[in-house]
C-alpha positions in Angstrom: 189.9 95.8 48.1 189.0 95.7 51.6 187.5 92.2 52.7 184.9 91.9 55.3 182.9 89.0 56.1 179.9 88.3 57.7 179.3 84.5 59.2 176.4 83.6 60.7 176.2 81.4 63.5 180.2 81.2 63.9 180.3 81.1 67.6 180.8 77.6 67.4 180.9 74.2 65.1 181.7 74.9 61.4 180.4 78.4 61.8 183.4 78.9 64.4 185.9 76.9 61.5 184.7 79.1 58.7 185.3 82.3 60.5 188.9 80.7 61.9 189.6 79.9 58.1 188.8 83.3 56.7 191.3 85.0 59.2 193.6 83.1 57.8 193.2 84.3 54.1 193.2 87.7 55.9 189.6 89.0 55.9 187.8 90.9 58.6 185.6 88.8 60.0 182.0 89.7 62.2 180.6 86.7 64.0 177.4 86.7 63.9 175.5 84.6 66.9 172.1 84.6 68.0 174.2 83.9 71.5 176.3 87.4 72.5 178.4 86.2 75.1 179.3 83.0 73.2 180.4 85.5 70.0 182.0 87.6 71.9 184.2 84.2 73.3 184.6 83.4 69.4 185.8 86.4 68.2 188.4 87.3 71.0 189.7 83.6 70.0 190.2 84.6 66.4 191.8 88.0 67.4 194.3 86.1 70.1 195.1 84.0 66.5 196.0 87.7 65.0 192.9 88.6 63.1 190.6 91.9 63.1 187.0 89.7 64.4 183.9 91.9 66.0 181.0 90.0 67.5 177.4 90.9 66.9 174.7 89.5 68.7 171.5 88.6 65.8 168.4 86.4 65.3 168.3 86.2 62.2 164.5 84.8 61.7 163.7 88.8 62.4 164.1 91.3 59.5 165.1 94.4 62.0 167.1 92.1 64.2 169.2 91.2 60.9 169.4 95.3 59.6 170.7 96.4 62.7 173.5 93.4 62.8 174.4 94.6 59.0 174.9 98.2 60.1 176.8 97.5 62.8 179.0 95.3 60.5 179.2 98.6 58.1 179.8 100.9 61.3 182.8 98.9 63.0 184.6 97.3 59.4 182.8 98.7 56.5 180.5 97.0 53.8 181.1 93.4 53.7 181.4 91.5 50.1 180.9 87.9 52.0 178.0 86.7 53.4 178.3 83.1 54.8 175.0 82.2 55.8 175.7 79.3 58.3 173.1 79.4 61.4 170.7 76.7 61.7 169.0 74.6 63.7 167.5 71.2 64.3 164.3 70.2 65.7 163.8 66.7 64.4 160.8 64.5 64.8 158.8 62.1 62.7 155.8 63.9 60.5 153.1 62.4 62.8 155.0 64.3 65.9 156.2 67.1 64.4 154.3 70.3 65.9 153.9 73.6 63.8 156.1 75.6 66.1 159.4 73.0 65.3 158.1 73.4 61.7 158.3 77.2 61.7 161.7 77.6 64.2 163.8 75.3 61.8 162.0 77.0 58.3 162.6 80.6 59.7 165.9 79.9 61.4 167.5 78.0 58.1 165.6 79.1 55.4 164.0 83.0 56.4 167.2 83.3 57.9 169.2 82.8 54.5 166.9 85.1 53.3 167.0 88.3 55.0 170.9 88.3 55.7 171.1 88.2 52.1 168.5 90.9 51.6 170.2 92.8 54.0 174.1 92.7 52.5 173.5 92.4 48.7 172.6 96.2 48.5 176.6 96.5 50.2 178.1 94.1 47.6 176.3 96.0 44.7 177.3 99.2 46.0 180.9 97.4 46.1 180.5 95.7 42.2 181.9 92.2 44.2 180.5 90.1 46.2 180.5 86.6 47.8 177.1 84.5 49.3 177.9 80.9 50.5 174.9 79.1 51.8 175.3 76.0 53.9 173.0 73.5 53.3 173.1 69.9 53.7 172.6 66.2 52.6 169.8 66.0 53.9 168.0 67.9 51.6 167.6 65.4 49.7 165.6 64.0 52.4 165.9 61.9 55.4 163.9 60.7 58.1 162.8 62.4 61.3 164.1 65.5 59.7 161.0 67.3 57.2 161.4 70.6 58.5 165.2 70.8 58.0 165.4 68.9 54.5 162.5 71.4 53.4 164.3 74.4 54.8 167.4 73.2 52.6 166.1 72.0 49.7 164.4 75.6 49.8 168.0 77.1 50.8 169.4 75.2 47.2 166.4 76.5 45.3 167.4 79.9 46.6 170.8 79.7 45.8 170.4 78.8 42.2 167.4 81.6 42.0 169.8 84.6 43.7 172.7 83.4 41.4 171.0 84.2 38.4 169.8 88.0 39.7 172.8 88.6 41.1 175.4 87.2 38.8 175.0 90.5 36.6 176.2 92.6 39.3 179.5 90.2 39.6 177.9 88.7 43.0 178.3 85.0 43.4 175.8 82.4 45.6 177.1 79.1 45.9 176.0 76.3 48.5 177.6 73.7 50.2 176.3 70.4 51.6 178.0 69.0 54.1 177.4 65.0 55.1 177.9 64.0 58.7 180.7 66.5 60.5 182.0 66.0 64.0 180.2 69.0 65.5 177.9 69.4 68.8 175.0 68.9 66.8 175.8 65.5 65.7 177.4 64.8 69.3 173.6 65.6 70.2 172.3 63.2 67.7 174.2 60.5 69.3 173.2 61.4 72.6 169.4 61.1 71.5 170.5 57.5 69.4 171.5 56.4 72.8 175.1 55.9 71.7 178.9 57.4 72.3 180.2 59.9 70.3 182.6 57.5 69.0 180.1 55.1 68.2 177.7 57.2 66.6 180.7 58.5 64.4 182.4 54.9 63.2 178.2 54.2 62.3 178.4 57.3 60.0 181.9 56.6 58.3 180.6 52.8 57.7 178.5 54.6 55.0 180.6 56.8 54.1 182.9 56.0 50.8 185.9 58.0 52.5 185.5 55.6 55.6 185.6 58.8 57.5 183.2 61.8 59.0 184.0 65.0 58.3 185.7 67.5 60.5 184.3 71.5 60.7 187.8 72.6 59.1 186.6 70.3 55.7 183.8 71.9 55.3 185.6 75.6 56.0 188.5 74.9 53.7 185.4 75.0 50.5 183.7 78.0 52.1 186.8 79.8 51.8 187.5 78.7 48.0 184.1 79.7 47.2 184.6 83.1 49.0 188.1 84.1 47.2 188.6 84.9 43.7 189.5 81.6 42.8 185.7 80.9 42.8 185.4 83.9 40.5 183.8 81.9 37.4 181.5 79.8 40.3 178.1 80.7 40.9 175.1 79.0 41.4 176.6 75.5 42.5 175.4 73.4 44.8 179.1 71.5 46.2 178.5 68.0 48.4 181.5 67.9 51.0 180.3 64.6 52.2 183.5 62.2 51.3 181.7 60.1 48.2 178.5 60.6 46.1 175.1 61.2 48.2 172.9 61.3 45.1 
């Protein structure tokens, strides 16, 4: 069968390792990016490594935005069977200072966002009889403060996963999350920029807490996102999988 992938938000950070990874398993892989130019970069890398990569420019918090990124994926490789809905974003602030338009960016970005890329390539994957949805959610949906608006958008993205599972499951589709802990990305370079710390500091904080005594790197988190998107992962559907280094919960 002819693999293609979609993975959002891949220009960069563990969107960028997930896409790397998937080359490597030899699937066709569109990188999906809300920034164009910076896709374009991404996908150019993972053809100079010897993969088949296209890069589509989306937003995929709007529903026509995200259709005419799925045709183009059909047009250029065909229908895709993997969906690896990774774009996010962070806006974090304590409730009291937490306006309605960082509520709505980070809900429509990580959780709308899940939804209509999903709405958008299931009909392929049925059409197909196969299909693969990994969801990337995080730790932090159990909750953690200064973050309500992303723990809410992933909690929701976990409550989805489950939900789609079962609807889907019957046409042999799979949805599985994973919830990464601290990974040595931008964002949480960011984080330790706003903490008022190094990057190196910020990070031996993290591992203190973390049973593994390490953070985790974007290729971690990639290496599951690719078991889940094989057939290995055949009988595995509706999981939520911690890649954190020890128990969160």
């Amino acid at each position: 069968m002819n693999r293609v992938a979609i993975v959002t938000g891949s220009a960069r950070g563990i969107g960028a390792a997930v896409a790397g990874r998937l080359i490597e398993d030899g699937i066709d892989v569109a990188v999906l990016d809300i920034d164009p130019a910076a896709a374009e970069a991404a996908a150019a890398s993972l053809g100079r490594a010897g993969g088949r990569a296209t890069a589509i420019g989306v937003d995929v918090s709007d529903a026509e935005s995200v259709r005419t990124a799925v045709d183009e994926v059909v047009d250029r490789f065909g229908p895709p069977g993997i969906l690896i809905n990774n774009a996010g974003a962070t806006r974090d602030n304590l409730l009291f200072y937490l306006s309605p338009a960082d509520w709505d960016l980070v809900i429509n970005v990580n959780l709308r966002g899940t939804f209509l890329m999903t709405h958008a390539v299931a009909e392929h994957m049925a059409k197909l009889g196969w299909g693969r949805v990994v969801n990337l959610s995080s730790i932090a949906a159990v909750g953690n403060v200064g973050q309500a608006n992303y723990s809410a958008a992933k909690a929701g993205i976990e409550g989805l996963t489950k939900t789609l599972a079962l609807e889907l499951g019957p046409l042999n589709i799979t949805v599985n999350a994973v919830a990464p802990g601290y990974v040595a990305t931008e964002m949480t370079a960011a984080l330790a920029a706003q903490a008022g710390r190094t990057v190196e500091e910020h990070q031996a904080q993290a591992a203190a807490t973390i049973p593994l005594r390490r953070v985790g790197q974007p290729r971690d988190i990639a290496d599951m996102v690719a078991f889940l998107a094989s057939d290995h992962a055949s009988f595995v559907s509706g999981q939520i999988i911690h890649v954190a280094g020890g128990p969160v919960c």
